[in-house]
Each structure stands twice: as C-alpha cells, then as structure tokens.
KOLPAMI-986997 format. One record per residue (C-alpha): y, z, x; residue in one letter. Coordinates in Angstrom, 1 decimal. Example, Ala and Ser with C-alpha at 12.3 -4.5 7.8 and 13.67 -1.06 7.14 Angstrom:
REM residues 2
{Y:-4.5; Z:7.8; X:12.3; residu:A}
{Y:-1.1; Z:7.1; X:13.7; residu:S}
//
This chain:
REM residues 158
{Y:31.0; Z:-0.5; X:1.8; residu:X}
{Y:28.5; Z:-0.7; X:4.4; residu:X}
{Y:25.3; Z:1.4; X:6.0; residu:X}
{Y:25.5; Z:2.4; X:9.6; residu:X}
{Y:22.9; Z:1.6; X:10.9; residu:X}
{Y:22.1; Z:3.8; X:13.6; residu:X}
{Y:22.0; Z:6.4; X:11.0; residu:X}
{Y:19.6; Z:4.7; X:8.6; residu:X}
{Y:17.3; Z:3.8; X:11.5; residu:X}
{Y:17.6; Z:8.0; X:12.4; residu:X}
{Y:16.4; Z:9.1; X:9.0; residu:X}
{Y:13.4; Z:6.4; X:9.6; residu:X}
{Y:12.0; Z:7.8; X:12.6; residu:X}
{Y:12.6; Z:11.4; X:11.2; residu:X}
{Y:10.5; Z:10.0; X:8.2; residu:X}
{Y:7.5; Z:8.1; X:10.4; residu:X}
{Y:7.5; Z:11.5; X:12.7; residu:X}
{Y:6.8; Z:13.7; X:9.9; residu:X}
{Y:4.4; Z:12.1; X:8.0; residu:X}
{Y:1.1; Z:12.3; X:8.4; residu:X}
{Y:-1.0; Z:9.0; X:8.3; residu:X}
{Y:-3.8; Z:10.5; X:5.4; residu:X}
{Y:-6.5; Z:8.5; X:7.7; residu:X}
{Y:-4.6; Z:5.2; X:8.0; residu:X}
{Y:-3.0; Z:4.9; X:11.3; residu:X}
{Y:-1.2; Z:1.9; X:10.5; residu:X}
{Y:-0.4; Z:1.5; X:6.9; residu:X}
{Y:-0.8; Z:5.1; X:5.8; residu:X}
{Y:2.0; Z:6.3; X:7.8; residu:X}
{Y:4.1; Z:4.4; X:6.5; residu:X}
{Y:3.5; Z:4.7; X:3.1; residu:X}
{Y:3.5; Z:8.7; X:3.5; residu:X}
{Y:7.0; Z:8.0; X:5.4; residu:X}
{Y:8.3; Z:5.8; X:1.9; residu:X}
{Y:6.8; Z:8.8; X:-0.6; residu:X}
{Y:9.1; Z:11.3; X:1.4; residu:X}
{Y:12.2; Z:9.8; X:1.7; residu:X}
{Y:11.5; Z:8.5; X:-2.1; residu:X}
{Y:10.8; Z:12.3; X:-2.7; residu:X}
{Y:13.5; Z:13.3; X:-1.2; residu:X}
{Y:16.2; Z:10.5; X:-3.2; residu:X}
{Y:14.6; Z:12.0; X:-6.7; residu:X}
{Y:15.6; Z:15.1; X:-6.3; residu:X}
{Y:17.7; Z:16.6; X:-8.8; residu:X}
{Y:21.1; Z:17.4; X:-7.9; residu:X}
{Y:22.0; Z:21.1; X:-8.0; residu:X}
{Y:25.3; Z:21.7; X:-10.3; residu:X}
{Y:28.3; Z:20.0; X:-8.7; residu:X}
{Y:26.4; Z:18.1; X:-5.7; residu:X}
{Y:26.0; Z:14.2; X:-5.3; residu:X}
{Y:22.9; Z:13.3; X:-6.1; residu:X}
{Y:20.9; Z:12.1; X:-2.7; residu:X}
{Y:20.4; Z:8.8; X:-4.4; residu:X}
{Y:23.3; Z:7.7; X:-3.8; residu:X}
{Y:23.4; Z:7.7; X:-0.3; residu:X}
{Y:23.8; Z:4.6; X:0.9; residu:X}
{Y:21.7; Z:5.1; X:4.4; residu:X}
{Y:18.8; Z:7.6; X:2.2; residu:X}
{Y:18.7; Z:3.9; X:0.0; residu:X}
{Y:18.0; Z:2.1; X:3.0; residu:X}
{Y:15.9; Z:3.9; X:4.5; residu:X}
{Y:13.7; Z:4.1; X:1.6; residu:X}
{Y:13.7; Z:0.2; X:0.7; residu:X}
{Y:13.0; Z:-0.1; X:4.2; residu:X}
{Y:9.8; Z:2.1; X:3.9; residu:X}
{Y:8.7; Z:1.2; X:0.3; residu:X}
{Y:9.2; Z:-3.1; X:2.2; residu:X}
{Y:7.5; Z:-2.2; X:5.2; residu:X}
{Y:4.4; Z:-0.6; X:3.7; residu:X}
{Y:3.9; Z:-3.2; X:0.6; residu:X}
{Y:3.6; Z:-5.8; X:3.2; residu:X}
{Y:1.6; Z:-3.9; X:5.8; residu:X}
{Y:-1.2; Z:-3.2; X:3.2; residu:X}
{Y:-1.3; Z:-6.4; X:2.1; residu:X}
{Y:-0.7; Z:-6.3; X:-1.6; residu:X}
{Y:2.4; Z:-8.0; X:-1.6; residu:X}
{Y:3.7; Z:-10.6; X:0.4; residu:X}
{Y:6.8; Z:-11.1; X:3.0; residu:X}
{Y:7.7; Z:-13.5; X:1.5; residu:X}
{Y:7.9; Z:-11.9; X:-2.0; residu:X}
{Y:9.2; Z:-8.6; X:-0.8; residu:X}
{Y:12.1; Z:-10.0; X:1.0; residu:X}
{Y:12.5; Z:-12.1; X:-2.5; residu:X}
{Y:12.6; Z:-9.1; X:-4.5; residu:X}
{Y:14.9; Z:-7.4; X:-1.9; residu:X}
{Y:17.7; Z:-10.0; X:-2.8; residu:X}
{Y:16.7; Z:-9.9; X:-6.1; residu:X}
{Y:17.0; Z:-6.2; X:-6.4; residu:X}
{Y:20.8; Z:-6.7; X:-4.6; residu:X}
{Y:21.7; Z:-9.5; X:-7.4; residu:X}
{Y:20.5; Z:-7.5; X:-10.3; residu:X}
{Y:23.0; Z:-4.5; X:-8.8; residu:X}
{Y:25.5; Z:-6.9; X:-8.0; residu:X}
{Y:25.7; Z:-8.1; X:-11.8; residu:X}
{Y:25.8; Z:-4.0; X:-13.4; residu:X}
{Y:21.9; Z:-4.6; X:-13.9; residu:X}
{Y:20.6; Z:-1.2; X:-13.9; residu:X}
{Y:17.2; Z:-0.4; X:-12.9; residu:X}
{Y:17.2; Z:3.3; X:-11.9; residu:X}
{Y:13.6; Z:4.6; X:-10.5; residu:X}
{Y:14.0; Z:7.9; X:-11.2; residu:X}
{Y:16.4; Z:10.4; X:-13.4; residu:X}
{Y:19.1; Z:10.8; X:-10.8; residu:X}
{Y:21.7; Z:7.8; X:-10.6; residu:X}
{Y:21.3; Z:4.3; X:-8.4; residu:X}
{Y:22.6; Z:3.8; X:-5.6; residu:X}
{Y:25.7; Z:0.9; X:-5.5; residu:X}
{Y:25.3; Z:-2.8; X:-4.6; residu:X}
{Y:25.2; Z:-2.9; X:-0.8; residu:X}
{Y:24.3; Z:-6.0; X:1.9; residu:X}
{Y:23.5; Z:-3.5; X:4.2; residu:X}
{Y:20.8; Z:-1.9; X:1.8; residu:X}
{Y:19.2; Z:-5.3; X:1.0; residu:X}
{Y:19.4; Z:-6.1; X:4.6; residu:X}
{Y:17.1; Z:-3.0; X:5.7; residu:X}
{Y:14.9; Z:-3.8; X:2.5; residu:X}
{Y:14.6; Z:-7.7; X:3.8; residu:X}
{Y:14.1; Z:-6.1; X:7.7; residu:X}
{Y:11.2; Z:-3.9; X:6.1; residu:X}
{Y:9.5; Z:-6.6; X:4.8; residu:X}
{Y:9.3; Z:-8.3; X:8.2; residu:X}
{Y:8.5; Z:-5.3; X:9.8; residu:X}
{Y:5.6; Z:-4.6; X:7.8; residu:X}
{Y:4.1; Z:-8.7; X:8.0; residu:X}
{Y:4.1; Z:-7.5; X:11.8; residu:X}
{Y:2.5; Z:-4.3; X:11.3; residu:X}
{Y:0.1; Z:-6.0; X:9.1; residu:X}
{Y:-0.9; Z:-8.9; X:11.7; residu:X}
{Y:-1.3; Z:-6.1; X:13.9; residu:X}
{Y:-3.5; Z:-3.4; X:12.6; residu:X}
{Y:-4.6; Z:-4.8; X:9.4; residu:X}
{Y:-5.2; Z:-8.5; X:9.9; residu:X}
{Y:-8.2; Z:-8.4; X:7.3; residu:X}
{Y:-5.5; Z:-8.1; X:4.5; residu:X}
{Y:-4.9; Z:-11.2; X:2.5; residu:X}
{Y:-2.0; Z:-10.6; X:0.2; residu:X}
{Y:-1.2; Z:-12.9; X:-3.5; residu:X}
{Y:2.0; Z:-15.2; X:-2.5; residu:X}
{Y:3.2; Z:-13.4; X:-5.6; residu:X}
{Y:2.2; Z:-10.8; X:-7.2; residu:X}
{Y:3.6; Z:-9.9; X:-10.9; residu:X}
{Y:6.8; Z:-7.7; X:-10.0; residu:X}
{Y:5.7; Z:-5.2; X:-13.2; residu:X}
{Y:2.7; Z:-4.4; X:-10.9; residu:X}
{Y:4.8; Z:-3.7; X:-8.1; residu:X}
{Y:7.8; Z:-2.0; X:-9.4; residu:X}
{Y:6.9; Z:-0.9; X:-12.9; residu:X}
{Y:8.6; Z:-1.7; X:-16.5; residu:X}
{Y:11.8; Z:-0.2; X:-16.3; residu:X}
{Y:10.7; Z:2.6; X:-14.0; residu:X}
{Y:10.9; Z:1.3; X:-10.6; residu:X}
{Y:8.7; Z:1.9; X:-8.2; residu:X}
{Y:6.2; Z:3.2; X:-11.4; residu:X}
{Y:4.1; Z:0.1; X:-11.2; residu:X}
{Y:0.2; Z:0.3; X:-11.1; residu:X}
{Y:0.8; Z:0.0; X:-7.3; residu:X}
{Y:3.7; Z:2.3; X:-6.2; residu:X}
{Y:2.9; Z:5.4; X:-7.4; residu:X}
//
C-alpha cells in the first residue's frame, strides 16, 4: 500500500493553517500542528467506524509534524529523527507493536516513513532558519523522546 501524497501534504497545510503558534512563530506552529493531527489520530472510534489511526495519510501527516517539530526545536537531531523514522518502519515491518495511544497502529508503510524522514529534513531547515541558536544532542535517549511503551509519552512529547 502506499500514501498519496498530495493528500497527506493537504491535511498538513489544513493542520499548519489552524494552529495557532502559542508565541513561537517558527517552532510553535508546528508543534501545535503535530498535537492536532495527533489529537485527532487518538480519538476513539465510535461503534462500527475505523479508527482514524489507521489512516495511512492521517499517519503521515502526523510523523511528519511530530519529525519536523523535534528537529526545529532542537532537542533532537536530523540525523536521529530520520534514524528513528526507519527504525519505527522496521519495528512495524517485523509485527513490533508500539501503539501510542488506545486506538490501533497504523500498518507498515514506505510512504509513511518517507514523510517522517521528509519531516525531519524539513524541520533541520526550519531550525537553521528561525531558530539557529538551538544546538540539539547527536542522540538523544529514544525513552526521552518517545516514551516507554507509550509513544510519543516521553518527558519530551507530551
């Protein structure tokens, strides 16, 4: 299976519109753009529905974000983020589940990891650009990133 594209890059830009940038032009945008689409993949299905987070463009979208802002703010690297994109694909790939919130994950999909690894070089531009002062860790431990067993529950995600 694959994404199209055009559609993930449609629910980004709905997602950057709306949000608001809580003070921080740059990087708070984004990360207010990853919360909602995050929000909106939680959700619990109603009774009979598909749960949103298996939509394969909604999981795209939302790597994308939750790449793109770890990198602008400078707490992870681009280098680790698009490492933990593929890594995140592999563990998939090999029925390793790692579910980050109640409703089901998403399937293995090259497309997905591809907008995860575009996100994280997305956000080492936005970074260079409007926050240049940041100086993130070549790696940073992935439990403080993504959480234990939780996903995106680390110390820094949520």
């Amino acid at each position: 299976m694959s994404v199209d594209d055009d559609r993930v890059r449609q629910i980004i830009n709905e997602a950057i519109a709306r949000a608001g940038s809580g003070g921080d032009i740059c990087c708070g945008t984004i990360g207010n753009a990853w919360k909602a689409l995050k929000a909106q993949r939680d959700v619990p299905p109603k009774p009979g529905e598909t749960p949103a987070s298996l939509d394969l463009e909604l999981a795209a979208a939302e790597n994308y974000m939750f790449a793109r802002w770890s990198v602008c703010t400078g707490t992870v690297s681009r280098f680790q983020m698009t490492q933990l994109a593929r890594l995140y694909y592999l563990s998939k790939l090999f029925g390793k589940k790692m579910p980050t919130s109640g409703n089901p994950q998403s399937e293995h999909d090259l497309g997905v990891e591809g907008w995860g690894v575009r996100g994280a070089n997305e956000g080492e531009a936005d970074r260079k650009r409007c926050n240049p002062n940041a100086n993130p860790p070549l790696w940073r431990p992935a439990d403080d990133i993504m959480g234990k067993r939780t996903g995106y529950g680390g110390s820094y995600g949520t």
